[in-house]
Backbone as a printed PyTorch tensor [residue, N CA C, xyz], in Angstrom:
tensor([[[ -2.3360,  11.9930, -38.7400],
         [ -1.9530,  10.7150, -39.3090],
         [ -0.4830,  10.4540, -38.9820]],

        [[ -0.5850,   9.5410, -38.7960],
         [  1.3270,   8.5000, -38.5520],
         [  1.5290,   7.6880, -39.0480]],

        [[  2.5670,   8.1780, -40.0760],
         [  2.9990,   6.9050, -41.0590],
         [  3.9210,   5.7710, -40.6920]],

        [[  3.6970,   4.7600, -40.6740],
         [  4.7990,   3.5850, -39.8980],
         [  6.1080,   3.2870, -40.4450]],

        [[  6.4510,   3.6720, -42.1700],
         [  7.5230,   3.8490, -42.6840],
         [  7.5590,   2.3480, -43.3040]],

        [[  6.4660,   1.4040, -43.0650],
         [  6.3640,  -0.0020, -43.8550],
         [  5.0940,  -0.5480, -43.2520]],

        [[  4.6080,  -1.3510, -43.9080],
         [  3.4190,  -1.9240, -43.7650],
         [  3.2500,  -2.6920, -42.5500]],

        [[  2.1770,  -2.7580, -41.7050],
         [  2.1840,  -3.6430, -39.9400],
         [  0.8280,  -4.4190, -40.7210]],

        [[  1.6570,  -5.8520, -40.5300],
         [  1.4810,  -6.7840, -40.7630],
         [  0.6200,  -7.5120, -39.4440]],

        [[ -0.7610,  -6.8160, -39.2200],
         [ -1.5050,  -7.7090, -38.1280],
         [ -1.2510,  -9.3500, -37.3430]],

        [[ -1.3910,  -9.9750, -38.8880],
         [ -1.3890, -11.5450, -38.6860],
         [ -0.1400, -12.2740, -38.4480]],

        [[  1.0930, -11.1360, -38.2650],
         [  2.1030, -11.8650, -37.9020],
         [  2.2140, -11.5660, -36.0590]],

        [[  0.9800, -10.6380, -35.5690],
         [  1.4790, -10.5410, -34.0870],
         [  0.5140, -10.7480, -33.4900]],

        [[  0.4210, -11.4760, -32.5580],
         [ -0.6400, -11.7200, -31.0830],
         [ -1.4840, -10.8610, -30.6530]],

        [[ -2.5980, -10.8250, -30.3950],
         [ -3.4650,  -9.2530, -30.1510],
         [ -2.8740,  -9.2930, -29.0550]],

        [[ -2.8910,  -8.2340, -28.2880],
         [ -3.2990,  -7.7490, -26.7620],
         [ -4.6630,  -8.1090, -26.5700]],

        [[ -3.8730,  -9.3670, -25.0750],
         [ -4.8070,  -9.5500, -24.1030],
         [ -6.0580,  -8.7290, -23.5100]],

        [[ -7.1660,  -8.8000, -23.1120],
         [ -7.8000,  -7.5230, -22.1550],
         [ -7.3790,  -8.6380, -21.0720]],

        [[ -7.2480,  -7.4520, -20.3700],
         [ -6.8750,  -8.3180, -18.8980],
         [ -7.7910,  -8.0110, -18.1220]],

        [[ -7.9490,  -9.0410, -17.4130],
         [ -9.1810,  -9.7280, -16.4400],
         [ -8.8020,  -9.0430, -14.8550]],

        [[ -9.0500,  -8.9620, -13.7850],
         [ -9.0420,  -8.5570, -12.7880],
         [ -8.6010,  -9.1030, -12.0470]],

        [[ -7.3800,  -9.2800, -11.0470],
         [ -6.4100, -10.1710, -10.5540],
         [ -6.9870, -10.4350,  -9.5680]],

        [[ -6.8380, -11.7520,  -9.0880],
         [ -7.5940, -12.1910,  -7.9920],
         [ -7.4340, -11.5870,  -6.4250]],

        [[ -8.3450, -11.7450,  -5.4360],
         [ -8.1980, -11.1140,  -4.3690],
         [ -6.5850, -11.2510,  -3.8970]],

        [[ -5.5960, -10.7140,  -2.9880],
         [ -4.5630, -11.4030,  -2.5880],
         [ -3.4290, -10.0890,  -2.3850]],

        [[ -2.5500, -10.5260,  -1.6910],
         [ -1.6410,  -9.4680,  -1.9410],
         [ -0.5060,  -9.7650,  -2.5010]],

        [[  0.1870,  -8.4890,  -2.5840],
         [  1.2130,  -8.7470,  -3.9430],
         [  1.9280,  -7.2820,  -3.4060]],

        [[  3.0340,  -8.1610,  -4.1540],
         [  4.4270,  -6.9260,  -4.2650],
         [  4.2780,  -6.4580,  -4.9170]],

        [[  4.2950,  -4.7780,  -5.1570],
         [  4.1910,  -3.9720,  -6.3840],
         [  4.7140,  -2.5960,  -5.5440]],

        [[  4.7930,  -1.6050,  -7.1840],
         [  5.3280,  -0.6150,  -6.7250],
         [  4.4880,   0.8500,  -7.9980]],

        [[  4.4180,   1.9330,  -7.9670],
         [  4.4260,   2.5510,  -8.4540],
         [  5.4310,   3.0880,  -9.6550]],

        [[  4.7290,   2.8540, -10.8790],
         [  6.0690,   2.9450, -12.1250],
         [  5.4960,   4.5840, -12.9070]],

        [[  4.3180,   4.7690, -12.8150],
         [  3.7740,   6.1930, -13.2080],
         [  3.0090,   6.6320, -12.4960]],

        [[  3.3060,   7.9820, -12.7660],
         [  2.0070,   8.9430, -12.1000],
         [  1.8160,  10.0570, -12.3190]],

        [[  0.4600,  10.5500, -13.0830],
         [  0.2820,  12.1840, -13.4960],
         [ -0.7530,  12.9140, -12.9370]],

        [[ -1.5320,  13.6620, -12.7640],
         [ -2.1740,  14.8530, -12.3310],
         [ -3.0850,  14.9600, -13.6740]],

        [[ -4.3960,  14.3350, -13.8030],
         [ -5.0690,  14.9990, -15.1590],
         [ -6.9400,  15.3650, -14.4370]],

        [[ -7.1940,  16.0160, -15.4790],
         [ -8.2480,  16.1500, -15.3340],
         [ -9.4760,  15.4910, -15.5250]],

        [[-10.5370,  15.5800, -14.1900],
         [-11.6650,  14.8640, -14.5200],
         [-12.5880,  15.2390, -15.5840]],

        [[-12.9370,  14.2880, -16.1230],
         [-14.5280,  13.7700, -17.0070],
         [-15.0030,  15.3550, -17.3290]],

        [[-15.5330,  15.8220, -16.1550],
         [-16.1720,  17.0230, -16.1820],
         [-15.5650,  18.2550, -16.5060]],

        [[-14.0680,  17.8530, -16.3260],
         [-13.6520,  19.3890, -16.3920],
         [-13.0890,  20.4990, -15.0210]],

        [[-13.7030,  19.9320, -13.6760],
         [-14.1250,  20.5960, -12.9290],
         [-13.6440,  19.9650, -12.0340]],

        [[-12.2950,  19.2910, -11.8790],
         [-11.4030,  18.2540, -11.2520],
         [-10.6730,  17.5290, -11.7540]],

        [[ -9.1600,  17.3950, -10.7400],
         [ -8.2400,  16.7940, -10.9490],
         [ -8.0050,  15.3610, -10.0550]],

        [[ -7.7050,  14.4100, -10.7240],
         [ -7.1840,  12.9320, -10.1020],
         [ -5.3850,  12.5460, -10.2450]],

        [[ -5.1020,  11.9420,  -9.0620],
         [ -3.7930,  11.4520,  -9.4010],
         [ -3.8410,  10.7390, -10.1660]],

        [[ -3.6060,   9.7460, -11.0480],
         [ -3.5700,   8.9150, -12.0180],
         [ -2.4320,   8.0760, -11.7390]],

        [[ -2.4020,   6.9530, -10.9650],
         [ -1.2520,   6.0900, -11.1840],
         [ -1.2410,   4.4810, -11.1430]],

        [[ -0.0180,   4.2060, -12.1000],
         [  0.2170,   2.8820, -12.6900],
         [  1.0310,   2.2700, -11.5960]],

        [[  0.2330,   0.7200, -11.6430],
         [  1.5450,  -0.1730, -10.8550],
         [  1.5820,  -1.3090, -11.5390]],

        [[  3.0980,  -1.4980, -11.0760],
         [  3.8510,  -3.3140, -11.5610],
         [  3.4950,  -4.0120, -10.3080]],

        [[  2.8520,  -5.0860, -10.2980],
         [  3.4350,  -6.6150,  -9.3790],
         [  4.9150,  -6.6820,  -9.7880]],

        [[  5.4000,  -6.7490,  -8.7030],
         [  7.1260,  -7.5530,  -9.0480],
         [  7.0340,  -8.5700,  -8.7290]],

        [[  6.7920,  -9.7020,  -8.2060],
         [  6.6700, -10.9120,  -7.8350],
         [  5.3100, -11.9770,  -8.0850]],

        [[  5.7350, -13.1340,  -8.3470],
         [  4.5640, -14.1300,  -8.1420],
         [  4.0320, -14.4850,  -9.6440]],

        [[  3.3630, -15.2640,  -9.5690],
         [  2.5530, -15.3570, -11.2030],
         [  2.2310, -14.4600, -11.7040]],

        [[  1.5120, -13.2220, -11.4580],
         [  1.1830, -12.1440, -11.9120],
         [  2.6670, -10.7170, -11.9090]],

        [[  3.3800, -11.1460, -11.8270],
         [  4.6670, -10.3700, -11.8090],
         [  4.9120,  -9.6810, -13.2650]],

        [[  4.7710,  -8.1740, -13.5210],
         [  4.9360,  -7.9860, -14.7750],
         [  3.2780,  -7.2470, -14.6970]],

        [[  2.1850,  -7.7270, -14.3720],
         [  0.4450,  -7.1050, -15.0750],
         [  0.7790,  -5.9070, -14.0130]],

        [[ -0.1110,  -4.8110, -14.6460],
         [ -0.0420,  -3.5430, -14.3720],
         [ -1.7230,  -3.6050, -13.2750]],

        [[ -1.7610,  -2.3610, -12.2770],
         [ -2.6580,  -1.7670, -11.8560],
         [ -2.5760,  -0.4110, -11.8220]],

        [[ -3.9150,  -0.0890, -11.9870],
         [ -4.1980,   1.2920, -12.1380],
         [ -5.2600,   1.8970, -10.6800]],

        [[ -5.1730,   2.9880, -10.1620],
         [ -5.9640,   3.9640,  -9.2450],
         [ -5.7170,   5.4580,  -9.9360]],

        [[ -6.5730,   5.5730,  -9.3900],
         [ -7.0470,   7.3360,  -9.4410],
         [ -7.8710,   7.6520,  -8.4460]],

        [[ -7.0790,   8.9200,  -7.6580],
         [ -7.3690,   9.4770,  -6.4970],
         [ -7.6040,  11.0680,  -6.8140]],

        [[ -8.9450,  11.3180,  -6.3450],
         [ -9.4860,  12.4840,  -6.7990],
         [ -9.2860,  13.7360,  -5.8050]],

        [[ -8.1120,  14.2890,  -5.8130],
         [ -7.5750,  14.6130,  -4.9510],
         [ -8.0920,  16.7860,  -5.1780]],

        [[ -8.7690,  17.2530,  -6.4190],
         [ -9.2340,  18.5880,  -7.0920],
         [-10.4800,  17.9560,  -7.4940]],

        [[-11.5620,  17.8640,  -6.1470],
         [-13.0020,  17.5400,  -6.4900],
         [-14.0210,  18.7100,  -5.7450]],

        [[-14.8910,  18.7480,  -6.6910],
         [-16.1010,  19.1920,  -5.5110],
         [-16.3980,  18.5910,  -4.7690]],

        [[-16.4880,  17.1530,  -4.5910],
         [-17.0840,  16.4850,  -3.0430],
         [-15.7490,  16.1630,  -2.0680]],

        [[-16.1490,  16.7520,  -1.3180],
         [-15.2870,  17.1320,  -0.0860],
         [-14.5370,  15.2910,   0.0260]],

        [[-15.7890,  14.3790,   0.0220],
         [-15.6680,  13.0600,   0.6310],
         [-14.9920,  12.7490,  -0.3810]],

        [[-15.2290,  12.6410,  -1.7540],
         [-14.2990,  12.2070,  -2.7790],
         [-12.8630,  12.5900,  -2.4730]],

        [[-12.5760,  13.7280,  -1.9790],
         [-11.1470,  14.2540,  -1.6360],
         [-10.5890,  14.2030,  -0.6790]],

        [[-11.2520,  13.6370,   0.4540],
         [-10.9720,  12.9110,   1.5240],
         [-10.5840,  11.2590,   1.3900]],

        [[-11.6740,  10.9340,   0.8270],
         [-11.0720,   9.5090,   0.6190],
         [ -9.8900,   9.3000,   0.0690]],

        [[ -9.6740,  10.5790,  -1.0970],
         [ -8.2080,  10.5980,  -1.6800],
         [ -7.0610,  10.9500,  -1.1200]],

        [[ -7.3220,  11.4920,  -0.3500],
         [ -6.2300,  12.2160,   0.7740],
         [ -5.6630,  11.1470,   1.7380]],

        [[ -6.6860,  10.3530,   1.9600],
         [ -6.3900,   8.9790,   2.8910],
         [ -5.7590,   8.0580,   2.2960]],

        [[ -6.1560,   8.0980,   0.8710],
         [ -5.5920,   6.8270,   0.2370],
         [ -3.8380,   7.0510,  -0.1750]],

        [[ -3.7550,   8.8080,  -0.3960],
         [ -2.4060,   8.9480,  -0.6840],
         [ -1.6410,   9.2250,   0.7280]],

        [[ -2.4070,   8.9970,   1.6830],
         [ -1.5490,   9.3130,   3.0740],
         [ -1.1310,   7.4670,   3.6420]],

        [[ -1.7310,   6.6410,   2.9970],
         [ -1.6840,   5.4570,   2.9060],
         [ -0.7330,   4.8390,   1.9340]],

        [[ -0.5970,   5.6340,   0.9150],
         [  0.5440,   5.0380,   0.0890],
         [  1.9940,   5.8010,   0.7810]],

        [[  1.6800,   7.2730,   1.4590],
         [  2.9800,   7.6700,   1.5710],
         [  3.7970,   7.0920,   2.9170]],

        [[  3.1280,   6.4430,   3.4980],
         [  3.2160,   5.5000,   4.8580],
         [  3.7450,   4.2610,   4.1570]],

        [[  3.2390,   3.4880,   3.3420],
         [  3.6070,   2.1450,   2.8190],
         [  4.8420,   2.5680,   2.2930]],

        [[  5.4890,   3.2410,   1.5680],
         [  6.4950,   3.7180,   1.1120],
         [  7.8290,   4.5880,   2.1480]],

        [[  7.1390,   4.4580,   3.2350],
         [  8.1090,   5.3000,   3.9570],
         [  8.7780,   6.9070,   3.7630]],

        [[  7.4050,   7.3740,   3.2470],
         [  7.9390,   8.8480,   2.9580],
         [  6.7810,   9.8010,   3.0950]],

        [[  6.4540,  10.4180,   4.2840],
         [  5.8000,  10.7720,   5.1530],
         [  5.6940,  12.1390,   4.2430]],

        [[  5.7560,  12.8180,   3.7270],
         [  5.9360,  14.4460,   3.2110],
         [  6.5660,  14.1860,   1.5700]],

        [[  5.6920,  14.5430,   0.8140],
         [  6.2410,  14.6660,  -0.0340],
         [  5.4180,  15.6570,  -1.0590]],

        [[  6.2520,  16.2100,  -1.8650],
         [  5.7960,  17.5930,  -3.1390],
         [  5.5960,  16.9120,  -4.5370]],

        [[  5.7400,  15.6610,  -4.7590],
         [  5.9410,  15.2920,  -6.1910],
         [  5.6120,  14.1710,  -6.2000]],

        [[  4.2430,  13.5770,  -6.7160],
         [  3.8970,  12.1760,  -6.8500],
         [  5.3870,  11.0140,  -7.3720]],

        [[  6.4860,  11.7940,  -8.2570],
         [  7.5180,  10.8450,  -8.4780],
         [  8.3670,  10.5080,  -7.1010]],

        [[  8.3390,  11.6150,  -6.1610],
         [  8.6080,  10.5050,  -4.7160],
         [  8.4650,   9.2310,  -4.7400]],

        [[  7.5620,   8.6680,  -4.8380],
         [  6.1710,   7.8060,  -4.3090],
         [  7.0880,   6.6020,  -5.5300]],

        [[  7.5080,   6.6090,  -6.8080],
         [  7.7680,   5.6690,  -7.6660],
         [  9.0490,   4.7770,  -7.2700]],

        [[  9.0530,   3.1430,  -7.5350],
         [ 10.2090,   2.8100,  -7.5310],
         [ 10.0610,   1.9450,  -6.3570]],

        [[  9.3810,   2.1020,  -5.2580],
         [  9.5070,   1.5780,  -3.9920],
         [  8.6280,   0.5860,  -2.7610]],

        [[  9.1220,  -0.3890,  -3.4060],
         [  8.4710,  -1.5510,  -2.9410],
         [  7.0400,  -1.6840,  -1.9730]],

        [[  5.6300,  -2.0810,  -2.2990],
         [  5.0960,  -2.3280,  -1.0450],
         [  4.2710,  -3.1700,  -1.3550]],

        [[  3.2380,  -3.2640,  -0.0590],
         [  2.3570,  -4.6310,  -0.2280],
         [  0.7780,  -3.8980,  -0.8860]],

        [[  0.3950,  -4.1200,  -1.8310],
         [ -0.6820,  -3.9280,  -2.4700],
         [ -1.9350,  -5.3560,  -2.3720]],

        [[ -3.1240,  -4.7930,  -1.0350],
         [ -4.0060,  -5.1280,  -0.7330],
         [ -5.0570,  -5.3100,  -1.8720]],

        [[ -5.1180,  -6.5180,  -2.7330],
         [ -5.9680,  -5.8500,  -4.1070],
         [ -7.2520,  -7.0430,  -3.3320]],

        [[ -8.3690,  -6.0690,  -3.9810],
         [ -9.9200,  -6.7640,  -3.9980],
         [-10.7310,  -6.3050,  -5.0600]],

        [[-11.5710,  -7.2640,  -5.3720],
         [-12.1330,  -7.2620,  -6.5250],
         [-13.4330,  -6.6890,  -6.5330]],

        [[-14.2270,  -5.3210,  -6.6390],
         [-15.0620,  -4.8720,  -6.9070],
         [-15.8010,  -4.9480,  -7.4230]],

        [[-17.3990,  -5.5510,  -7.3450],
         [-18.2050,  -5.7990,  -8.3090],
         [-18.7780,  -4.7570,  -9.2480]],

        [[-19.3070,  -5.7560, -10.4480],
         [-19.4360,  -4.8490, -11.4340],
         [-20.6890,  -3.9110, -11.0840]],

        [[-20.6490,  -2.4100, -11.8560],
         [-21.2910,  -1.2880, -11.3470],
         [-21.6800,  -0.6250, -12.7110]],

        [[-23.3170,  -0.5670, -13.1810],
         [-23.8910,   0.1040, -14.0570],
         [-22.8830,  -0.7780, -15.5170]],

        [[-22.4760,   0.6330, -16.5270],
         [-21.5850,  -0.4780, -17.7320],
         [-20.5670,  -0.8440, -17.6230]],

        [[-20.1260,  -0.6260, -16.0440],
         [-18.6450,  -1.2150, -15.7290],
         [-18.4130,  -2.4860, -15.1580]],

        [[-17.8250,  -3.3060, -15.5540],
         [-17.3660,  -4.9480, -15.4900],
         [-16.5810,  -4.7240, -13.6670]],

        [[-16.4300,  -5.8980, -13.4770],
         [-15.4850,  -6.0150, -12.0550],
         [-14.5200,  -5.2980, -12.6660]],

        [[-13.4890,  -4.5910, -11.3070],
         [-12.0750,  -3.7590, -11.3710],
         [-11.6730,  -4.4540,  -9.8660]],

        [[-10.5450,  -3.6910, -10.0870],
         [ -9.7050,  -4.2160,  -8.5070],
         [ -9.9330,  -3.1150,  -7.9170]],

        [[ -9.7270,  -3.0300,  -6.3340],
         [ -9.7180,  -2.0660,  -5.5170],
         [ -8.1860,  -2.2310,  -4.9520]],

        [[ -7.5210,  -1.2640,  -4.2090],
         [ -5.6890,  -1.2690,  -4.1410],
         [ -6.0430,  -0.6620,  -2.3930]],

        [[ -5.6330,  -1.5910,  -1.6070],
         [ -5.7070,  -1.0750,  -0.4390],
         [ -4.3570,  -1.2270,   0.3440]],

        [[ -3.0060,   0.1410,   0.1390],
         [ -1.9610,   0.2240,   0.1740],
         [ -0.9870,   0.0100,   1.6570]],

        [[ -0.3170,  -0.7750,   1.9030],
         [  0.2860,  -1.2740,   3.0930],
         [  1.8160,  -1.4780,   2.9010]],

        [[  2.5650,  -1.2620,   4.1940],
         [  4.0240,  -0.9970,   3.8860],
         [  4.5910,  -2.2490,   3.6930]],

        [[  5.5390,  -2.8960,   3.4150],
         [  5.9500,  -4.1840,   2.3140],
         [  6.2220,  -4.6890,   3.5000]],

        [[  6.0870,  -4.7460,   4.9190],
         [  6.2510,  -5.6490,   5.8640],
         [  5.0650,  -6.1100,   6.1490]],

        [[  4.0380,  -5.9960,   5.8670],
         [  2.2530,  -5.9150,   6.1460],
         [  1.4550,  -4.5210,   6.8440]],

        [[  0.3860,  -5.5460,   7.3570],
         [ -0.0950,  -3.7900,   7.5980],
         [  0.3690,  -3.1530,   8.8040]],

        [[  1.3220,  -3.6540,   9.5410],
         [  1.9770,  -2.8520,  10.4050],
         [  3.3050,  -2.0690,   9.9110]],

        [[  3.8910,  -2.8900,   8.8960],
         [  4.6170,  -2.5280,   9.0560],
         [  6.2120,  -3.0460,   8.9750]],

        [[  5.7760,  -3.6880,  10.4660],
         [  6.6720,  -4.5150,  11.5450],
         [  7.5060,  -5.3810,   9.9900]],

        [[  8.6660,  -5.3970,  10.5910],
         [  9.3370,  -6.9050,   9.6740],
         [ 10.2340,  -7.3960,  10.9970]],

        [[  9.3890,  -8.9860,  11.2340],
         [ 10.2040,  -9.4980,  12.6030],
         [ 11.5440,  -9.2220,  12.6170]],

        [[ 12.6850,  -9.0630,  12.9830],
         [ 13.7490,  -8.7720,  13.4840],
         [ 14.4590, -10.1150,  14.9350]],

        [[ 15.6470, -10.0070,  14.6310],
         [ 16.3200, -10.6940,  15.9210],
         [ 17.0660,  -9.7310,  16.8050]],

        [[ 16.9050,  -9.5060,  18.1160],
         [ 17.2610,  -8.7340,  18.7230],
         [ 18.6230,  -8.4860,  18.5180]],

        [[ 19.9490,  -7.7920,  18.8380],
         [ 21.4810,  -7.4870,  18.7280],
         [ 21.7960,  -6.7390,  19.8650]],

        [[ 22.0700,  -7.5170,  20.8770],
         [ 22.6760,  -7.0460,  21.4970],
         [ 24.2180,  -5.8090,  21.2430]],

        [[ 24.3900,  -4.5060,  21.6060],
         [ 25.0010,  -3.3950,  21.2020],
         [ 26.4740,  -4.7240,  21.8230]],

        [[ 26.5470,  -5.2050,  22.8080],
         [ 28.0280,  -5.5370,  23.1650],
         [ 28.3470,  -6.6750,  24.0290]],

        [[ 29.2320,  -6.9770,  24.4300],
         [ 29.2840,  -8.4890,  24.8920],
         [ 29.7670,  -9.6350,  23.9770]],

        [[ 30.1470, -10.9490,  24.9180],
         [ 30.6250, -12.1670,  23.6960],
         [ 29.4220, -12.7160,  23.1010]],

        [[ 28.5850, -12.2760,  23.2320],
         [ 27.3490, -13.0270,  21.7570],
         [ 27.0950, -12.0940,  20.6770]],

        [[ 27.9170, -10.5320,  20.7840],
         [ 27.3070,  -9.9730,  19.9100],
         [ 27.6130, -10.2430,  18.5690]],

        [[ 29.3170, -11.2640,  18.0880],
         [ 28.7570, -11.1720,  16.9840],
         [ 27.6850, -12.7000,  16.4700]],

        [[ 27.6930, -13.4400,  17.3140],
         [ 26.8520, -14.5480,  16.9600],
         [ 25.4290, -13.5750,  16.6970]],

        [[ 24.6520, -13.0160,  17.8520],
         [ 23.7410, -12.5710,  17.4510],
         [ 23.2710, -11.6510,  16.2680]],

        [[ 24.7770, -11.0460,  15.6320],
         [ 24.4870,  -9.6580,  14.5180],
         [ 24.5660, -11.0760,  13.4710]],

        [[ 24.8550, -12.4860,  13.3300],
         [ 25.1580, -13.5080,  12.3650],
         [ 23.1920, -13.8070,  12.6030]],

        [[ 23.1610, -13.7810,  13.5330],
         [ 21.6130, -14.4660,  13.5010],
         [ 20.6850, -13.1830,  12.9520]],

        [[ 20.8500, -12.3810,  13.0000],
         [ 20.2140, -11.2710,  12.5700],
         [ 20.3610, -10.5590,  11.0510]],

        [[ 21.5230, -11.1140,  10.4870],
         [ 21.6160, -10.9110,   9.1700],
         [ 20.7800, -11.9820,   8.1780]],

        [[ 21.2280, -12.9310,   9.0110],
         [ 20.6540, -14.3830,   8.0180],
         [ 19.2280, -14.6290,   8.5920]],

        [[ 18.4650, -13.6610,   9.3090],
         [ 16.9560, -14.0070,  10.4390],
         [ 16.3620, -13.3450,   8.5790]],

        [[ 15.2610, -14.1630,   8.5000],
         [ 13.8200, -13.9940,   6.7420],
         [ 13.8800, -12.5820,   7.2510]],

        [[ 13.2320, -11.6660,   6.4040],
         [ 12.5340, -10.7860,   6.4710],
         [ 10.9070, -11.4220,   6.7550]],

        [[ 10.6570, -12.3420,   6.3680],
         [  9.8080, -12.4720,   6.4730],
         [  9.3710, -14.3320,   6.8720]],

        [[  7.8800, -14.3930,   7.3200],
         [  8.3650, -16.1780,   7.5050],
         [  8.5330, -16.5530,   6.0890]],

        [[  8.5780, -18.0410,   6.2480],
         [  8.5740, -19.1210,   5.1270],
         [  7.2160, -18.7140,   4.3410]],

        [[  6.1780, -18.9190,   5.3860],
         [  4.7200, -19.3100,   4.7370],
         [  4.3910, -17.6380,   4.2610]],

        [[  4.9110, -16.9280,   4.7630],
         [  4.1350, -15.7220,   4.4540],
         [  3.2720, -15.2550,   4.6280]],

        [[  2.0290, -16.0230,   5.5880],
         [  0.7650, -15.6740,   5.3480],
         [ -0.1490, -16.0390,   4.0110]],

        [[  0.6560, -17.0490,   3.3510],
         [ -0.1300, -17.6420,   2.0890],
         [ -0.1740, -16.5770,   1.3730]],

        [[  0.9820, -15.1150,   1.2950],
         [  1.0950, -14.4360,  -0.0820],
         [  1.3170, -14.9410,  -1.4050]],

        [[  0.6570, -14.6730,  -1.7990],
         [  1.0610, -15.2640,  -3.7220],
         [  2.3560, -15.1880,  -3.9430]],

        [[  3.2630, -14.4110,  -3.5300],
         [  4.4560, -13.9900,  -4.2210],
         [  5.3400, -14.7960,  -3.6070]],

        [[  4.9990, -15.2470,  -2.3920],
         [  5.9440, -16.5710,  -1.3850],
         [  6.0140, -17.8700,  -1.7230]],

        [[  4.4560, -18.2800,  -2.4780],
         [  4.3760, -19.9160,  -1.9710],
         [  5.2180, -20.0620,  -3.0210]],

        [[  5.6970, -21.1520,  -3.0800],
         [  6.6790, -21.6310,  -4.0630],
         [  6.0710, -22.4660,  -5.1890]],

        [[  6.7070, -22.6730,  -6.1720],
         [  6.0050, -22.6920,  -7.4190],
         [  5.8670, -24.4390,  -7.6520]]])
């Protein structure tokens, strides 16, 4: 038992939302938690981790994965192995010992909406890509190392988007 130290007054606060399943699309987000627990059975471990959208209407709602990375099915732990060799690529950190690597650092989160399965309602699916898209690539303006255009060109190259205008019709671009 936990005593609150004064009475919680229900009807003075807003329930919590259940939140609904964010629409197909991609989105800026990043990894804010992540633990190591055990499966259902006993007989396996999953990564367990939380993400923020940082951008767009949905900026602020959380997503969740779990990657079954201490399974008996080989394929279950393969798929997990791919999926965290996919986040450690989107993140730019090729090797790492400690899922808190992985937190903090911007990327593009591929979400799709999974239909519902037995007593489970639709969920999202997280298909992880580095915050330039799925290459990668973030266009760039060439810089010449020397010569009289170099500093015009290092001026065009500071002020060149990271990205276009349109974005590719990302949620987190179009303007409001």
């Amino acid at each position: 038992m936990a005593s609150f130290g004064q009475t919680f007054d229900a009807s003075a606060v807003e329930p919590s939302n259940d939140y609904d399943v964010l629409p197909p699309g991609k989105y800026l987000g990043h990894i804010v938690t992540s633990e190591m627990r055990v499966t259902k059975d006993g007989a396996g471990q999953y990564l367990y981790l939380e993400l923020d959208i940082l951008e767009g209407q949905y900026a602020g709602r959380k997503l969740f994965d779990r990657l079954n990375l201490i399974n008996a099915n080989p394929d279950a732990v393969q798929i997990a192995q791919k999926t965290l060799s996919s986040i450690c690529r989107a993140v730019g950190k090729m090797q790492v010992s400690n899922s808190e690597q992985l937190h903090l650092i911007p990327m593009t989160l591929d979400v799709r909406v999974r239909p519902p399965k037995g007593a489970y309602g639709e969920s999202n699916a997280i298909r992880y890509l580095p915050r330039g898209g799925a290459s990668g690539a973030v266009p760039r303006v060439a810089v010449p190392a020397t010569g009289p255009t170099a500093p015009v060109a290092a001026q065009a190259f500071a002020a060149a988007p990271t990205t276009s205008p349109a974005a590719n019709g990302l949620p987190w671009k179009r303007q409001a």
